[in-house]
N, C-alpha and C positions, 0 to 999 in steps of 0.2 A: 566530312565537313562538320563543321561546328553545328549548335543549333542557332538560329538565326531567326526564331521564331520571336524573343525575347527583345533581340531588340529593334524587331519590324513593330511590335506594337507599342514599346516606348514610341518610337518614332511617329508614327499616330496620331500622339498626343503631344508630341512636345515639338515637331517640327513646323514652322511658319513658311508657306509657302507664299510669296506674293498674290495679290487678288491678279493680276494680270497677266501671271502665270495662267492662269486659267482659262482666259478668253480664246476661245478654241474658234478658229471661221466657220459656221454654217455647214459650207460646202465642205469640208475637211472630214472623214470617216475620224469618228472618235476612239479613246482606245477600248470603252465597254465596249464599241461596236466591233473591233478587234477579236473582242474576248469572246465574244454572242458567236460571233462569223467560224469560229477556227474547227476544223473538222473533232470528235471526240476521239482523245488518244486511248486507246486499247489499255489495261490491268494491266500493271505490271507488279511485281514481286522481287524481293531480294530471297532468294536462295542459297543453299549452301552451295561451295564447288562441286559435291560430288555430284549432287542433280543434274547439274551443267554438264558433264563431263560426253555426255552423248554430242552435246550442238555448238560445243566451243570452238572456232578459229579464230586465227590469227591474225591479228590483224597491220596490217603498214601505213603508215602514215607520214609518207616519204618529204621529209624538212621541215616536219612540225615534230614536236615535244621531244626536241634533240639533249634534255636535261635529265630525262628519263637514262639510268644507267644498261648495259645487257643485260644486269643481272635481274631485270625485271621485263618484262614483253605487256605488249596490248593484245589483252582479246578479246571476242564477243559471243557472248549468248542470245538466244533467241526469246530467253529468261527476262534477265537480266540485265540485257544491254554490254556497254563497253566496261573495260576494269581492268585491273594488272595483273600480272600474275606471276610468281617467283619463277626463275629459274636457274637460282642456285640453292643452299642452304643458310639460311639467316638464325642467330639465336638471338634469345631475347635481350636489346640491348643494343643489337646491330643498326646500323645507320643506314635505310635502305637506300634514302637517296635527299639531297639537298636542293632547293630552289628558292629563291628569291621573288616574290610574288609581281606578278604584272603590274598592278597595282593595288598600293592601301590607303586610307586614311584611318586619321585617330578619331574618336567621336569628342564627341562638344568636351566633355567634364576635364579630357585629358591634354587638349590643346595648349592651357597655358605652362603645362608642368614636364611635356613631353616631346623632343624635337621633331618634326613634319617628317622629316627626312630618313632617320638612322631608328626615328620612334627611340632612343634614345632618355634617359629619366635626367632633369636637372632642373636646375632655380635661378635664380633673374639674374646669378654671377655667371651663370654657363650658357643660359640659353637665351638668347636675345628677340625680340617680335620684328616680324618683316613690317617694316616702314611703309609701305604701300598699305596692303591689307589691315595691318595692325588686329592679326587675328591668329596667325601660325607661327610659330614660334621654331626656329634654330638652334643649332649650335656652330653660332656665326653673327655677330655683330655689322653686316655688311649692309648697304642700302639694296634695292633691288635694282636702283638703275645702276651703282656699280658692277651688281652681278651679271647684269645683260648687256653694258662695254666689254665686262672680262666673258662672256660666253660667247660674245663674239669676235672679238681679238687675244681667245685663250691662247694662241700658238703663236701671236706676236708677244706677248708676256709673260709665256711662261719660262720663261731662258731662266731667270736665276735662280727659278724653285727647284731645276733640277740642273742647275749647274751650266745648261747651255746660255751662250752669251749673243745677245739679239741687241743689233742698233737701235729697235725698236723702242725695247725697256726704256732706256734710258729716259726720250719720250716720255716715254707714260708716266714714271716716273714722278717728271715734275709737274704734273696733270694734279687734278682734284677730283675726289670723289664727287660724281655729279649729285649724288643726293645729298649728299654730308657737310661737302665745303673743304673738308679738312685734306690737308696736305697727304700724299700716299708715296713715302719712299720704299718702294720695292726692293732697291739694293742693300737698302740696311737687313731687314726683318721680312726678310722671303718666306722663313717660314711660320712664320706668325701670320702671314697674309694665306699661305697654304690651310691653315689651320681655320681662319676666316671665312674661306671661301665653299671648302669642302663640302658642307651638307648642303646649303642655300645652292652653290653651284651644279651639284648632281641634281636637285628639285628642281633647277628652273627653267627646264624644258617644258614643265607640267606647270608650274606656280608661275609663270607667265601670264596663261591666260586662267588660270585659278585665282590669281589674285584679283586682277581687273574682275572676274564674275564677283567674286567677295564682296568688295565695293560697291559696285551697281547693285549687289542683293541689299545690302545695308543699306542705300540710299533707298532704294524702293522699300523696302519694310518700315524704315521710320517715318517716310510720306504718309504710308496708310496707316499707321499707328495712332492713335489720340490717346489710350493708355496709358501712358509718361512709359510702361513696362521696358526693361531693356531689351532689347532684339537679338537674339541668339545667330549663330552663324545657320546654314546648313545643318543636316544630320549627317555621317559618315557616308550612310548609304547614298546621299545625294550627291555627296561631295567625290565619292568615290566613283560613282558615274557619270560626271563630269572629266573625270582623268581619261577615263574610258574612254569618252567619246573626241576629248582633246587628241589622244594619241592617233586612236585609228584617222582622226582628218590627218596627220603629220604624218602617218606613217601609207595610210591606204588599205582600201580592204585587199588589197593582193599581199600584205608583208604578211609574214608567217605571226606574228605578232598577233594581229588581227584573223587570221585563218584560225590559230590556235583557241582564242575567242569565242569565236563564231560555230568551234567544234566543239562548245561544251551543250552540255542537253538544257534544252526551252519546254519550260511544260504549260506551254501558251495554250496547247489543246486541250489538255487536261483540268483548266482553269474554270473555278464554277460560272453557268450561263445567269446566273444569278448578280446582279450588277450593284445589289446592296451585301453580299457576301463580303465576310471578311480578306478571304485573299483577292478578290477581284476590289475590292477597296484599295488593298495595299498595292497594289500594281500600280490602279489608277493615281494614286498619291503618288509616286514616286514618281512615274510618267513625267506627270502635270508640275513634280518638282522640279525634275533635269531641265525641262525644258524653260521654266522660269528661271531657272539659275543661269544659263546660258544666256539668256538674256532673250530669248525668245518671244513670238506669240502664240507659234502655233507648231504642231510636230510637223507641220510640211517644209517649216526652215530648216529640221534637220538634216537634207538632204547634203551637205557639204561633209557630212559627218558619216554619211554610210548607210544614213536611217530613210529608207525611201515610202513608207507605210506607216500608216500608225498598229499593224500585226509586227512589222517591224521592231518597233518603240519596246510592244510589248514584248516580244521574245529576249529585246536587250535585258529588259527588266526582269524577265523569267529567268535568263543564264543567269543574271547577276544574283537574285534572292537565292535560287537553288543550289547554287557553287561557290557560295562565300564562307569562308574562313572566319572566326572572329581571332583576331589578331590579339594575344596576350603576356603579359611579362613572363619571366620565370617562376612565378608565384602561379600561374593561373588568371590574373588579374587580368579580364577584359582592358585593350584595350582601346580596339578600332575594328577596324573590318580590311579584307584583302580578296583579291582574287590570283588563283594559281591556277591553271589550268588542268596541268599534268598530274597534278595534285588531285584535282575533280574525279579525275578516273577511278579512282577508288570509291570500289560499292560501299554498302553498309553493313553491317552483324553488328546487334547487340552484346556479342562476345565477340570482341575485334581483337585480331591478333595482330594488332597493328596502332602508333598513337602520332599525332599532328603533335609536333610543338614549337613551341619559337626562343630556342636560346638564343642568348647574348655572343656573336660572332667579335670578334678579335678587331677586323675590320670592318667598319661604316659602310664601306659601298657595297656589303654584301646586305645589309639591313632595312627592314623587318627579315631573319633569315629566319624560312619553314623550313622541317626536317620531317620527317617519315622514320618511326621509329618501332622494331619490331620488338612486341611486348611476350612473345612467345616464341615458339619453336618453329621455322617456317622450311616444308620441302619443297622440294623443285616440282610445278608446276601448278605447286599450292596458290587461292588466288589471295592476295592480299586485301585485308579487311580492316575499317577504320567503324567509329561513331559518329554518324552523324547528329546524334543528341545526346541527351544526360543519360546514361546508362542505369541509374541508380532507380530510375520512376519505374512505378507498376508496367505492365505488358499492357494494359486498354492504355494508358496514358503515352506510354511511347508508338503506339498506333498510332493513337491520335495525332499527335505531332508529324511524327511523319508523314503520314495520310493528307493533313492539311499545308505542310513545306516542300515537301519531298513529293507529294504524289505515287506513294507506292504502302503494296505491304508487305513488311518483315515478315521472313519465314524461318527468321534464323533456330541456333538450337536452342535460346533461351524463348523464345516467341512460338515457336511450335515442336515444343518437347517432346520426345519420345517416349511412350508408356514407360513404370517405371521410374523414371530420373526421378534425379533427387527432387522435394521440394524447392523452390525459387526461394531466397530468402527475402528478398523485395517482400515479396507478399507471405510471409509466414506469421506465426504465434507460436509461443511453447505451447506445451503438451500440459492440459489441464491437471493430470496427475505427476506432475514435475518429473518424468522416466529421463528428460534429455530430450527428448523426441520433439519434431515438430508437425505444426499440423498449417494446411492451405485455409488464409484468412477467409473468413465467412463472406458473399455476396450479396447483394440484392437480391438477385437471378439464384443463387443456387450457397442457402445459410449452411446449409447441412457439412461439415467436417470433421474430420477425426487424426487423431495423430497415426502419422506415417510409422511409428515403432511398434506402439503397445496396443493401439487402434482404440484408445480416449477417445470418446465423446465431447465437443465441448456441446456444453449443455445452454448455457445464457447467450446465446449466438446475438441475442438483439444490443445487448450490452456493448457488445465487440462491434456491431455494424454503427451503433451511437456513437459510441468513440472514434471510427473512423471517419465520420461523417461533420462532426465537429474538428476534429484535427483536422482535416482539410480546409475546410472553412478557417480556423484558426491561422493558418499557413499562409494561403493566400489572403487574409487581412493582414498577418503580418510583412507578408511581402511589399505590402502598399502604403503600410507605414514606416516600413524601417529607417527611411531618410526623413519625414517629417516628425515623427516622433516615435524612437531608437523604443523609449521607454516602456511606451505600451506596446513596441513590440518584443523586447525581451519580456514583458510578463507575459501575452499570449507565450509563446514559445516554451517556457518556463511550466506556466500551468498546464497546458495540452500536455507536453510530454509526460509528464506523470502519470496525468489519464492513459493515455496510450502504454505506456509501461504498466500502469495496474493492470490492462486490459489483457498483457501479457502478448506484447507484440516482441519480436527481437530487435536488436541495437538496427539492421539493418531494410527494415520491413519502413514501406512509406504510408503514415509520411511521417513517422516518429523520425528518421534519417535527415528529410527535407529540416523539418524542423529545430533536432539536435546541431545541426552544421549551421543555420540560421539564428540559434542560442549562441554557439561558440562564437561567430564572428560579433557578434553584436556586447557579449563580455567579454573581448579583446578591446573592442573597441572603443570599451568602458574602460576600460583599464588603461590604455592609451590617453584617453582625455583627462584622466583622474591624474597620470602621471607627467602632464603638463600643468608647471606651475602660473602660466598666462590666464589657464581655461579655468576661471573661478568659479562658470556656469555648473560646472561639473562637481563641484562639492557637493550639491544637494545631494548627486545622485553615488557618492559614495559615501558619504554620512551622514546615518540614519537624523531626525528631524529633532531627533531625543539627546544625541550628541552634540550637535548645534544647539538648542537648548540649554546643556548642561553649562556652557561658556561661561553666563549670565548666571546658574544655580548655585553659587558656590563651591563649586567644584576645581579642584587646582588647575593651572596647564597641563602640569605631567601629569592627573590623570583621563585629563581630556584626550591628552597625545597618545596616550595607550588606546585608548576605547577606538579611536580614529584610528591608528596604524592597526586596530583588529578588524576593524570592519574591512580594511583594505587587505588583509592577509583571507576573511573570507570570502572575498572576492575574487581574488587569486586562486583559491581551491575552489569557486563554482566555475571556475572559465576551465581549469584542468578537469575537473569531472566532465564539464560538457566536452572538451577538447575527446579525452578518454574515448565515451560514450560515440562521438561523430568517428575515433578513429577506428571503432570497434564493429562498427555499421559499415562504413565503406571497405574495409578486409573482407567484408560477410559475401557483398556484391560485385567486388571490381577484380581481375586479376593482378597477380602480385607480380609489382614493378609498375602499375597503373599510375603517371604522375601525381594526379588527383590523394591515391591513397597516399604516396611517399610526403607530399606537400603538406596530409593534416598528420601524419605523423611528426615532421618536422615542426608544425606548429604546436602539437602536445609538448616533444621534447624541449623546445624554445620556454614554453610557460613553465614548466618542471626547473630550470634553470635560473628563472628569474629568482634575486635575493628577496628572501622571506620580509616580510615589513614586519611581522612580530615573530623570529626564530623563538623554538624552544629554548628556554634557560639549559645551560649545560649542564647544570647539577640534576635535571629532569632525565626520567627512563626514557626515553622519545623516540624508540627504532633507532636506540646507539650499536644494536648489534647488528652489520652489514649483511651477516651471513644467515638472518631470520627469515623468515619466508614474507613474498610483498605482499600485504591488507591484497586482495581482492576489491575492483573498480568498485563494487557495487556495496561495499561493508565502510561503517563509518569511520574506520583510520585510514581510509583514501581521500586524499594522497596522501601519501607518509611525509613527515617531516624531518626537517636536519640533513643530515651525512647522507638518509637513505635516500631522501628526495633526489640531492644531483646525483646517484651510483643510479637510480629508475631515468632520471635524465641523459645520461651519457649511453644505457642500454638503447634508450629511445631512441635519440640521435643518431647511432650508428644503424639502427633497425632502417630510420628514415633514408642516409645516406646510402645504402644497398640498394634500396626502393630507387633511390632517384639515378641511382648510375643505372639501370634498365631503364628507365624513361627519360633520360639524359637534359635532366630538368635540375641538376644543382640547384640549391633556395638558399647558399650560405651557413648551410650545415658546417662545412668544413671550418668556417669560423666559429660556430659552436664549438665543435671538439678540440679545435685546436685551445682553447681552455684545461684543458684535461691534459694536450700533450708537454703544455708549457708548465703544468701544474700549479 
């Protein structure tokens, strides 16, 4: 499972829940009381399979998780719990198994730019807003009361879309769209109405009564409002358990729908007895949201819905934080939340040999489409292992996290090493006396380290714990600026790593990593804005303040235009260096065919391709000989310029397209190279 840590504490802060949401009756047990009351659930640990191998059976689970293929089984530890496990041979690349999630939603930022339905990417020619809500957007121009006549007289109208011919049509026919007004000739342009209908008509079993709650949420928030502020929708997570709870009343807790649900794990007992704790906050928030959005007062109305307790309420809210997916493009690019059940079953390793992602399926009605994708070598009765967080953080930071979403501790082989193994490169430094070697980053708890080769001392160990301690700090201020102000946070990131580099940490050690992949996106970013001619805001920030200046100094056009096309050519070589350096980092930590790694590969080779804003003159020596050895990342003729630049380009690209055919995460690589094949 994704981590979901991230964005339970946005939500936090940025979700408005009604005040009348909140008006709980007296007599009603609240859900801290829920949380206080529940008996304490036992330690649990993720282990490797072999451990297991003593207490594992099999387990049946006779009409539920019927998407699950043979070639994988359910079984359980006494460890562990429930999980999959192969049994056949899978390599890396293999497609273990496909599903289409119970339910998703997109979060707020993505709503007006991505369709409700198919999560589908498009703009106000493609995707049109539901007329009702005027909040989720299609790809379908349709009213919503049209879609709820054709949802319910779909089989008296659908004769001409597929050729069969119904007295009916004709009827309808010469009917009006009831929300529209406008005339619907169905015989003309059947499949133009097909094409209409498709995404808004597969959501509107759920967007029924999601829309009506939408509504009633906007009206009640801007009653209470005297801010002028505008009123946000929902968060995902709200909205997303709202579907939840829509479908199980429609369906009933006896549908396997719902049983499947209900079989994923609640760590309601495991929740702290602490009522100002962070997780028992976010429960409570979320609770006290579904229930306001539904239009509720109190969690005893949920009874129509399955929910008979407020221990109830909470375990919903426990499956749903603990089992959630973040739903994202082919980029990686968050973009909502989902729930899969069968998907759930898969434990955790820090070293997964296994990866979630969500390509773009061919067909709509299979979409958001999850896949389970195997990033290694996998034997028959080997169990299958996924991430549930960022793999890339230290070993106490991935505890953490886990510890506080997940409720358990990692035992995997990265989390509790075997005498011997190699250094972890998360947490390493070079070797003071430059051998190659690496040495285990100094601690609070325990400075003393040496290098694992030639057994160096480092000696300034306070130096090294300074720098990491400001680098995080850095980090997370940059985290919290980067949308309000990008600037001061590409200088943090900028300046820290340097320190962190003098300090002699490797490309892949945190949080020199967090922060290089936080520099890169933030000088793409830069470079995107600079490279629209609308965003005039953006000139400051690619031409120094001396160049703007010189306009006014006497100085010509042309050689104003040079100075300006240079500063933008070293702009382009600091986003490739940082590109460089983030893809140098994540190779050090993640295995190879890792989406992640192939995706900032592809983003190196992308920027390596872009046309230079000031190429070298041709009559210039400038790495004309292809067959020369490449500058080295870290020496100042990186990046090479000219002919050698796109020949490092096209190495890249194909480096990345390998990567991405193991994690079967395409990013339009292939439109790169096909440059190269058209020449």
């Amino acid at each position: 499972m994704s981590d979901f840590k991230t964005l339970k504490s946005g939500r936090k802060q940025r979700s408005f829940v009604p005040q009348t949401a909140q008006t709980v009756s007296a007599d009603s047990p609240t859900v801290a009381d829920a949380i206080m009351e529940a008996p304490t659930e036992p330690q649990r640990t993720e282990d490797t399979a072999a451990s297991q191998a003593k207490t594992l059976e099999t387990v049946s689970y006779e009409g539920l998780f019927s998407v699950i293929p043979q070639s994988l089984e359910i079984k359980e530890s006494t460890e562990t719990g429930r999980s999959l496990y192969s049994t056949t041979i899978f390599k890396p690349g293999d497609i273990l198994f496909s599903v289409k999630p119970h339910v998703a939603a997109l979060s707020i930022s993505h709503l007006d730019r991505y369709c409700s339905s198919c999560f589908g990417e498009g703009d106000s020619s493609s995707l049109k807003r539901c007329t009702g809500c005027k909040t989720v957007m299609y790809c379908s121009p349709v009213s919503p009361a049209f879609i709820g006549y054709y949802h319910d007289h779909r089989f008296e109208i659908a004769g001409p879309l597929f050729g069969v011919f119904s007295e009916h049509v004709y009827q309808f026919s010469e009917r009006t769209d009831p929300g529209q007004g406008d005339s619907l000739n169905l015989w003309s342009k059947p499949n133009l109405l097909w094409s209409m209908i498709e995404c808004q008509q597969r959501d509107w079993s759920l967007h029924k009564n999601e829309c009506t709650a939408l509504q009633q949420w906007f009206k009640a928030a801007s009653a209470e409002r005297s801010d002028g502020q505008e009123v946000r929708p929902p968060s995902d997570a709200i909205r997303c358990l709202g579907r939840i709870l829509w479908k199980r009343q429609k369906l009933g807790a006896s549908h396997t729908w719902s049983k499947e649900f209900d079989n994923m794990q609640s760590h309601r007992s495991s929740l702290s007895k602490d009522a100002g704790s962070f997780n028992s906050e976010v429960h409570t928030h979320l609770a006290h949201g579904v229930v306001g959005y539904l239009g509720l007062t109190s969690p005893e109305q949920l009874e129509p819905y399955g929910i008979h307790s407020a221990a109830d309420l909470v375990d919903l809210v426990s499956r749903f934080t603990t089992n959630t997916f973040t739903v994202t493009t082919p980029t990686l690019s968050p973009l909502g939340a989902c729930v899969a059940p069968s998907v759930a079953l898969i434990n955790h390793s820090c070293d997964p040999n296994a990866v979630i992602v969500f390509p773009r399926a061919e067909s709509k009605d299979v979409e958001p489409l999850l896949q389970v994708i195997a990033l290694k070598h996998i034997q028959p009765g080997e169990e299958i292992l996924t991430s549930y967080i960022d793999t890339t953080l230290p070993r106490e930071l991935r505890q953490q996290s886990l510890k506080e979403t997940y409720h358990f501790t990692c035992r995997c082989p990265v989390c509790a090493p075997v005498p011997g193994a190699p250094v972890d490169m998360r947490e390493a430094m070079w070797c003071p006396k430059k051998c190659g070697g690496l040495c285990v980053l100094p601690t609070e708890q325990d400075s003393f380290t040496r290098c694992a080769k030639c057994g160096a001392v480092v000696k300034d160990t306070d130096a090294v714990l300074d720098a990491l301690r400001i680098g995080q700090e850095a980090l997370e201020k940059a985290e919290r600026v980067q949308d309000s102000d990008p600037k001061k946070a590409l200088q943090l990131t900028e300046n820290l790593g340097q320190i962190l580099i003098s300090a002699g940490l490797v490309p892949g050690a945190h949080p020199l990593l967090a922060l290089t992949r936080l520099q890169t996106s933030l000088l793409i970013s830069k470079l995107s804005s600079a490279a629209d001619p609308d965003v005039d805001m953006e000139v400051e920030e690619v031409f120094s303040p001396q160049v703007q200046q010189d306009v006014g100094a006497g100085q010509t056009p042309a050689s104003v235009a040079a100075e300006a096309q240079k500063e933008k050519q070293n702009a382009l070589d600091d986003a490739i260096r940082a590109a460089t350096r983030a893809k140098t980092g994540l190779s050090q930590v993640l295995v190879y065919g890792h989406p992640v790694r192939g995706v900032a590969a592809a983003e190196l080779g992308k920027l390596l391709a872009v046309d230079e804003p000031a190429p070298p003159q041709p009559n210039l020596d400038v790495n004309d000989n292809l067959n020369a050895p490449m500058p080295p990342p870290n020496s100042p003729a990186y990046p090479p310029r000219g002919p050698k630049r796109l020949k490092l380009a096209l190495e890249v690209l194909v480096e990345a397209w390998k990567e991405l055919v193991v994690g079967d995460a395409i990013v339009g690589v292939e439109k790169e190279l096909g440059v190269w094949r058209e020449g």
